[in-house]
C-alpha positions in Angstrom: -100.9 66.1 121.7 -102.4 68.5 119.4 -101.0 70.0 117.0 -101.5 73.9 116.0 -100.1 76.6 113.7 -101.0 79.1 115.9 -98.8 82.7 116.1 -96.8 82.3 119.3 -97.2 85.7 121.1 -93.8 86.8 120.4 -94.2 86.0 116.7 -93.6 89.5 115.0 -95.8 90.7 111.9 -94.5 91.2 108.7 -94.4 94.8 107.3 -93.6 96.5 103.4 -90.1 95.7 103.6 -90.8 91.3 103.8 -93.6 91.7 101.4 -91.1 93.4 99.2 -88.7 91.1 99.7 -91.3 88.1 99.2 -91.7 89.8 95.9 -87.8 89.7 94.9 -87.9 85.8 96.1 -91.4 85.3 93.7 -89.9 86.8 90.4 -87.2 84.3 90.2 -89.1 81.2 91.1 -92.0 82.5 88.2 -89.1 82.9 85.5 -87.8 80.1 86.2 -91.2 77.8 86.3 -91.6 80.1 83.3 -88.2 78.7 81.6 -89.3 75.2 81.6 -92.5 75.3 79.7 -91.0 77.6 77.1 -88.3 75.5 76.0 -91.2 72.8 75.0 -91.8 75.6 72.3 -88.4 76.2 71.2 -87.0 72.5 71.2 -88.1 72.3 66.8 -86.6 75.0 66.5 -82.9 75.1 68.7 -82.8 71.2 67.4 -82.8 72.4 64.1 -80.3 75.3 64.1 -77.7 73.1 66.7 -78.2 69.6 64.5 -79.5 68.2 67.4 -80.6 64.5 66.8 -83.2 62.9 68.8 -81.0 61.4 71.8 -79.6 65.0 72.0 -83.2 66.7 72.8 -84.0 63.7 75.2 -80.6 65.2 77.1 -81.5 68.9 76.5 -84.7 68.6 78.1 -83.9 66.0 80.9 -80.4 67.5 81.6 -81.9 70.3 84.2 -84.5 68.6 85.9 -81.8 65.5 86.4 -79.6 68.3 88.2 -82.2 69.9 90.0 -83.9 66.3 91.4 -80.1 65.0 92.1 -78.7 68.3 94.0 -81.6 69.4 95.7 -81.3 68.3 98.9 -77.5 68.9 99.3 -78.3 72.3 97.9 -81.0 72.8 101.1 -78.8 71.6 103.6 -75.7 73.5 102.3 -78.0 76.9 102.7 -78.7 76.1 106.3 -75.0 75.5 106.9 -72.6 78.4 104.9 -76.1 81.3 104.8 -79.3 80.8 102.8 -79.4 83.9 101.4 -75.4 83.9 100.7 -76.3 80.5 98.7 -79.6 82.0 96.8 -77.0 85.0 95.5 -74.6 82.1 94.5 -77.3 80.2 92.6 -79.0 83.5 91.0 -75.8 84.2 89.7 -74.6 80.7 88.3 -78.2 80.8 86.7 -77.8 84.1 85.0 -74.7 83.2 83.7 -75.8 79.8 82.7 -78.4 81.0 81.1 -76.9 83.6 78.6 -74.4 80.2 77.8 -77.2 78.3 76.9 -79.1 81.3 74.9 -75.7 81.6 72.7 -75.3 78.3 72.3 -73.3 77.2 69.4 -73.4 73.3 69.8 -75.9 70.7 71.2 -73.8 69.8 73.9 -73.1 73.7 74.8 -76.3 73.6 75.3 -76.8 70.5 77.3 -74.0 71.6 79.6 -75.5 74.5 79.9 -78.8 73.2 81.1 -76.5 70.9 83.1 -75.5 74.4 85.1 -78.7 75.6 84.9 -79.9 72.4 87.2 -77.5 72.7 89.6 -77.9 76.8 90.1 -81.7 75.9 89.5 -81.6 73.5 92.8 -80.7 76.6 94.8 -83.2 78.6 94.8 -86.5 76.8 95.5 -85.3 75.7 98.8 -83.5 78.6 99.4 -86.6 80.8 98.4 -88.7 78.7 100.6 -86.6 78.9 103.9 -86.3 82.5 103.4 -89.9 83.3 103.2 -90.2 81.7 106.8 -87.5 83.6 108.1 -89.2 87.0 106.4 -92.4 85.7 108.0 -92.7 84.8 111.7 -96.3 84.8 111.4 -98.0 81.4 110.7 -101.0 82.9 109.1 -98.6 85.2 106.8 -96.1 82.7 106.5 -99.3 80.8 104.8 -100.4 84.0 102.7 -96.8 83.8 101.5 -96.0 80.3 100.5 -99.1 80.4 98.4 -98.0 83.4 96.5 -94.7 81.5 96.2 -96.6 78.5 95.2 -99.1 80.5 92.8 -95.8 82.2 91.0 -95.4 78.1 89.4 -98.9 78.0 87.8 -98.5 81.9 86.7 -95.4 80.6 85.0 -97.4 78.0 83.3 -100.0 79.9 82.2 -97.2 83.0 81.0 -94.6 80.5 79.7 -96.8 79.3 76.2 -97.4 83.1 75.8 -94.3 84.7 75.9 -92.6 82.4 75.0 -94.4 82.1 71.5 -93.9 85.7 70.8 -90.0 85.2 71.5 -90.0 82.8 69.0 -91.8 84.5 66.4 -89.7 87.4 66.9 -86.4 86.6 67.8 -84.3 83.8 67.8 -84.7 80.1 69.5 -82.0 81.5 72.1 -84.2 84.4 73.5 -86.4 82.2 75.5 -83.1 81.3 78.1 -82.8 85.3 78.8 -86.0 85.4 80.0 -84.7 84.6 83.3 -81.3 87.2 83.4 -83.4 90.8 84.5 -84.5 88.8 87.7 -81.6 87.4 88.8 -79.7 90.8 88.1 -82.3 92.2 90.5 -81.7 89.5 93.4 -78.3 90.1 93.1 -78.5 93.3 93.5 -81.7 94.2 96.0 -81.3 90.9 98.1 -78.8 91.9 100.1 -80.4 94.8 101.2 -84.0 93.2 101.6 -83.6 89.8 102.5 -81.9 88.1 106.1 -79.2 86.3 106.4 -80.0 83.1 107.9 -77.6 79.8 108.8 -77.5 77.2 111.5 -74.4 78.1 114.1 -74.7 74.8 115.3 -74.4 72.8 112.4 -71.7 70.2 111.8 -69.5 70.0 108.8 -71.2 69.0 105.3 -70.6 65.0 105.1 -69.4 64.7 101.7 -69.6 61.0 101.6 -73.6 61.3 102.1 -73.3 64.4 99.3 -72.1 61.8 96.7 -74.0 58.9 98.2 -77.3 60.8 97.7 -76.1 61.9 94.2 -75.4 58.2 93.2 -79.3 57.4 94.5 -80.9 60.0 93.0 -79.5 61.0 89.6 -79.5 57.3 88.6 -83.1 56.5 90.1 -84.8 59.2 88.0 -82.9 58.7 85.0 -84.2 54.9 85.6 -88.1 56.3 86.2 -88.0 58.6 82.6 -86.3 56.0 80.5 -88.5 53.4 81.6 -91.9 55.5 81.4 -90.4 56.9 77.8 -89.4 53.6 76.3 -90.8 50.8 78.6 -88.6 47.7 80.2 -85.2 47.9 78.9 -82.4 46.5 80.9 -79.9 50.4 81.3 -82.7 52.0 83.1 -83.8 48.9 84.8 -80.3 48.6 85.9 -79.9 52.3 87.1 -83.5 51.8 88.6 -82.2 49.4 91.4 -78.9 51.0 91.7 -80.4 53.8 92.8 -82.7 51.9 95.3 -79.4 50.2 96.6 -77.1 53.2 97.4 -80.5 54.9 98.5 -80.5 52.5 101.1 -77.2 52.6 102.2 -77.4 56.8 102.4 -80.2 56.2 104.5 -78.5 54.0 107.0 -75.3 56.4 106.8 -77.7 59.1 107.8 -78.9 57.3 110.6 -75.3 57.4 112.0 -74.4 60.8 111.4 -74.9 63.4 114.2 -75.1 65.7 111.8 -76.6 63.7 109.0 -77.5 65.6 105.3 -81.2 64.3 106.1 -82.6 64.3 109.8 -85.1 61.1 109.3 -86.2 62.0 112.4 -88.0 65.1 110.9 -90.8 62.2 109.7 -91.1 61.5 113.6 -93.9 64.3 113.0 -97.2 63.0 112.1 -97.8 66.1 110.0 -94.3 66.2 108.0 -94.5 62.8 106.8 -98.5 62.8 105.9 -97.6 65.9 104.1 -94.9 65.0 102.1 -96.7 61.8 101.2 -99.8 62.9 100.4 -97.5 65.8 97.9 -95.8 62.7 96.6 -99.4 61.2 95.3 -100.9 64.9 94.1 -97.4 65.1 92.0 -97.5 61.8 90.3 -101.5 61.5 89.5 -102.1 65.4 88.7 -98.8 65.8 86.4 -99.2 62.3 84.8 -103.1 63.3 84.0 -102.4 67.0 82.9 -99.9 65.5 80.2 -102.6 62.7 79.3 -105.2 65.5 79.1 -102.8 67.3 76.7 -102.4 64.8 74.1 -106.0 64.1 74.3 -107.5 67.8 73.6 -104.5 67.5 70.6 -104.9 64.3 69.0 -108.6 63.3 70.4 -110.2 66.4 69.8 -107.7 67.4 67.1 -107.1 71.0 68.5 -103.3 72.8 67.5 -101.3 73.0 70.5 -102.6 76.6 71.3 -105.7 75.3 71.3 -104.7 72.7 74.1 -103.2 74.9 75.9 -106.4 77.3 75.9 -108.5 73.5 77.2 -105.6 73.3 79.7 -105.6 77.2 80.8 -109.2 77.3 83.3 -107.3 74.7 85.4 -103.8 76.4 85.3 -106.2 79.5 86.6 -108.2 77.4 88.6 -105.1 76.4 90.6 -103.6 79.9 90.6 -106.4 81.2 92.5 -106.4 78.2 95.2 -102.9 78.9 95.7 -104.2 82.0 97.2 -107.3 81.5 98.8 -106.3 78.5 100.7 -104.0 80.5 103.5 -107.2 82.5 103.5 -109.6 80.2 104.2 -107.0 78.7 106.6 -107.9 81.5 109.3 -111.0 80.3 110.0 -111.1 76.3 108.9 -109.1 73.8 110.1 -105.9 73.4 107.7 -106.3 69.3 107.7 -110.2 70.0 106.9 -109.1 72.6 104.2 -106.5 70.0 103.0 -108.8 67.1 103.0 -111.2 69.4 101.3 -109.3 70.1 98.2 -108.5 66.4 98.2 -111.7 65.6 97.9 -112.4 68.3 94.7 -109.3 66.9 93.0 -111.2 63.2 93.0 -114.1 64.9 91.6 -112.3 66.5 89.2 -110.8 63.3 88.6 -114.0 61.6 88.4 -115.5 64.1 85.6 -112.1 63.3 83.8 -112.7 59.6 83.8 -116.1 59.5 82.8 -115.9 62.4 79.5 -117.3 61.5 76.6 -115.0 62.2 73.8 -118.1 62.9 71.1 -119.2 65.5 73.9 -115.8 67.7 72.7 -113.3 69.2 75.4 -115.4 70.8 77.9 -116.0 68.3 80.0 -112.3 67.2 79.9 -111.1 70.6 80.5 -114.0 70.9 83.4 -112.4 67.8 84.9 -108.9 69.3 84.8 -110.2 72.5 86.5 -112.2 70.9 89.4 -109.2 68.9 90.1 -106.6 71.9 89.9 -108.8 73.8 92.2 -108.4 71.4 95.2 -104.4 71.4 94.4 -103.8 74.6 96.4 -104.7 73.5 99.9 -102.2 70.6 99.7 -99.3 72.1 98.1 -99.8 75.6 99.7 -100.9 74.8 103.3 -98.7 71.7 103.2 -95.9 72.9 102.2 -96.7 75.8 104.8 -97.0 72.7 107.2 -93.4 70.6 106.4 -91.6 74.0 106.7 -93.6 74.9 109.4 -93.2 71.9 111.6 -89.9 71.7 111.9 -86.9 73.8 113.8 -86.3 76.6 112.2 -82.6 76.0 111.3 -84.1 72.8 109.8 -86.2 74.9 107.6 -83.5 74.9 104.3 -83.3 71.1 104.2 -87.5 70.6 104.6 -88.1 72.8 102.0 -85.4 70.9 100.1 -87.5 67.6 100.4 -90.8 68.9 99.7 -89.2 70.2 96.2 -87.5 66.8 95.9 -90.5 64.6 96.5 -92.8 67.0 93.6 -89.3 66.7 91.1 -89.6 62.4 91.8 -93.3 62.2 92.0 -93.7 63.1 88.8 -91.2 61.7 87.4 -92.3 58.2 89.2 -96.2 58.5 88.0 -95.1 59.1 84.8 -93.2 55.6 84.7 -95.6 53.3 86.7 -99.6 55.4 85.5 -98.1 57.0 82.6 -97.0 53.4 81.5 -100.3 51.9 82.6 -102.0 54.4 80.5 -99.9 54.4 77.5 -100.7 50.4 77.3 -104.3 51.0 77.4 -104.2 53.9 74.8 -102.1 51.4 72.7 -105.2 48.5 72.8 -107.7 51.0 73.4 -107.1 54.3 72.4 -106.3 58.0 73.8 -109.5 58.1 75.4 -109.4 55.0 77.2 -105.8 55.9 78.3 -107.3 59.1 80.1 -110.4 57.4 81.6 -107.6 55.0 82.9 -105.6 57.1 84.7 -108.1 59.9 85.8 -110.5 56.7 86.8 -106.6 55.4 89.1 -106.1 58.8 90.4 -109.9 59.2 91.9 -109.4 56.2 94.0 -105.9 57.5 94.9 -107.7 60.8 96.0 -110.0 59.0 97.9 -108.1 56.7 99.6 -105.7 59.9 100.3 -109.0 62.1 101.9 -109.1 59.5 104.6 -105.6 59.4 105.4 -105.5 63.4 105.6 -108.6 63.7 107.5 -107.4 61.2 109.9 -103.8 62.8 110.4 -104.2 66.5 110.2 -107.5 66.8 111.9 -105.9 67.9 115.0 -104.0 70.5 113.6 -105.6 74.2 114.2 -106.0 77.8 112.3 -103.6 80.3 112.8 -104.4 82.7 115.1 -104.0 86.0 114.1 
């Protein structure tokens, strides 16, 4: 059968009022993208002022993107059961709250439990964001236009986040950078209910709180497993949590099986498009964020630039990707969205390519040329696919899609980062920075080319949206 993302004729056009409301949904998600590159800056300085030692960073900066990765698909789920946009307002306000607690912050682990909040309010809103934007648009071709200005808002917090976030801290105290994030939640509380739907599933089953703490115990110990061993290499804890993850992770899945009304419907990858989507997301999250933090440390300690200046070598491709965010739903009218996908694939291996083969006596153009090319062909994966994996599924499956396409980016990178990160910090350790980079630009080519022909082979049937 062949598959399309055509408008049905019923499908009604979205006016002012969803593009304002797509607006409301954006501001969060680009603070909070925004919040997680700032605290990079502030870490010297927070560590200083809270006595933090070193094991208490690791947990200040893990601490939310371990909540986030480990409630993330309960938090999807639960917004298609109780109301997404009921559980958006819940998590906005747990993260304003959380996030004036962390700014005042008199102790290291204030702080950490704070973060700790932040996680768990932070795991609402990406999925509930998501599912709401394809309630607010009916129409596949806007429902595109709007995931990829959704999708853009991350790269825009990116590029923002060093900015801002270095004027805070020259100006105010470390503790400024967490209130970045309170205006725009005050706003969702207080505009959502009057812009936004209400959406929940009528005939959804009671949340299985057995598979809730059976999916916390596989994730939360899994990626705390992945970051320890990519940080420190083989050590027995993380090895340990590693394959007790894997073990109640296969358990939850058989459980789910079971269920009639499971926390996961594996039947969902029954679609040819879901699961090549998700996959092929999977592989663009652990090569692109594994070589954009190799690229780092080589403009930095390579081409011995300050950190601003490695941020300005990094900023073309945070642009670069920005823009494809947008122009990909675009371009989608009129090309076919597997052709557009496998497209973009096919410019991230270039861009890979020119990575891999920078001379380092050349200085950092060609590195950050390499960086761009490849974050231009990001935007039709992540924006049309992630378009596609909410698309292709029921709509009152929507919340828990969303919430796996945010899971799989959260453990993709943190699972490159222990199997290509370690690769590569083993070469740079016999080799050098520059070989490290060649190594794991040079991996992730052949990964995006071996993932060109498993897109073009999946998604070629799938057409434009009509209009």
């Amino acid at each position: 059968m062949t598959a399309t993302i055509a408008a049905p004729a019923d499908a009604v056009r979205a006016g002012r009022r969803e593009w304002i409301g797509l607006a409301v949904l954006a501001l969060p998600t680009l603070l909070v993208s925004l919040d997680v590159f700032v605290l990079v800056l502030a870490l010297p300085k927070l560590a200083v002022s809270l006595h933090a030692d070193g094991t208490e960073q690791l947990w200040i900066m893990d601490t939310y993107g371990f909540m986030v990765a480990g409630f993330m698909v309960t938090m999807g789920t639960l917004g298609d059961r109780i109301g997404r946009r009921k559980l958006l307002l819940i998590g906005a306000a747990a993260f304003g709250v959380a996030s004036v607690a962390a700014a005042f912050s008199t102790t290291a682990g204030m702080l950490i439990a704070a973060r700790a909040v932040l996680g768990i309010a932070g795991a609402t809103l990406a999925p509930s964001t998501l599912s709401l934007i394809g309630t607010l648009f009916e129409n596949p071709r806007q429902r595109a236009e709007a995931i990829g200005i959704w999708a853009g808002c991350f790269s825009v917090g990116a590029i923002v986040g060093p900015m801002v976030g270095g004027f805070l801290l020259e100006h105010f105290w470390w503790g400024s950078v967490f209130l970045l994030g309170v205006p725009a939640m005050v706003l969702l509380l207080v505009v959502g209910p009057k812009l936004l739907p209400e959406y929940r599933d009528e005939t959804a089953g009671r949340l299985d709180l057995p598979s809730v703490a059976l999916s916390l115990a596989a994730i939360l110990p899994a990626v705390y497993g992945v970051k320890e061993l990519a940080r420190d290499g083989v050590r027995a804890v993380p090895l340990l949590a590693l394959v007790v993850g894997v073990v109640v992770g296969y358990v939850f899945v058989k459980r789910q099986r079971r269920l009639d009304d499971p926390l996961i419907d594996f039947s969902l990858f029954a679609a040819k498009a879901f699961r090549t989507t998700l996959g092929g997301m999977l592989l663009f999250s652990m090569l692109g964020g594994t070589t954009m933090l190799f690229a780092a440390q080589f403009f930095q300690l390579a081409q011995h630039l300050s950190p601003v200046g490695a941020a300005l070598g990094l900023l073309p491709g945070m642009a670069c990707s920005t823009v494809s965010f947008l122009a990909a739903p675009v371009l989608a009218r009129r090309v076919r969205p597997g052709a557009l996908i496998a497209g973009g694939v096919a410019l991230a291996a270039s861009g890979m390519v020119i990575l891999a083969l920078a001379d380092p006596a050349a200085g950092p153009v060609w590195p950050s040329l390499g960086f761009a090319v490849t974050s231009l062909g990001v935007g039709p994966m992540v924006a049309l696919g992630t378009d596609l994996v909410v698309g292709s599924v029921p709509v009152r499956k929507a919340g828990a899609a969303a919430s796996l396409a945010q899971t799989v980016n959260e453990f993709g990178y943190a699972f490159g980062l222990a199997t290509v990160g370690t690769l590569g910090n083993a070469v740079v350790r016999a080799h050098g920075l520059p070989a490290g980079l060649h190594v794991v630009a040079g991996l992730a080519a052949v990964a995006f080319a071996v993932l060109f022909w498993f897109v073009a082979r999946n998604l070629r049937s799938i057409r434009p949206a009509a209009a």
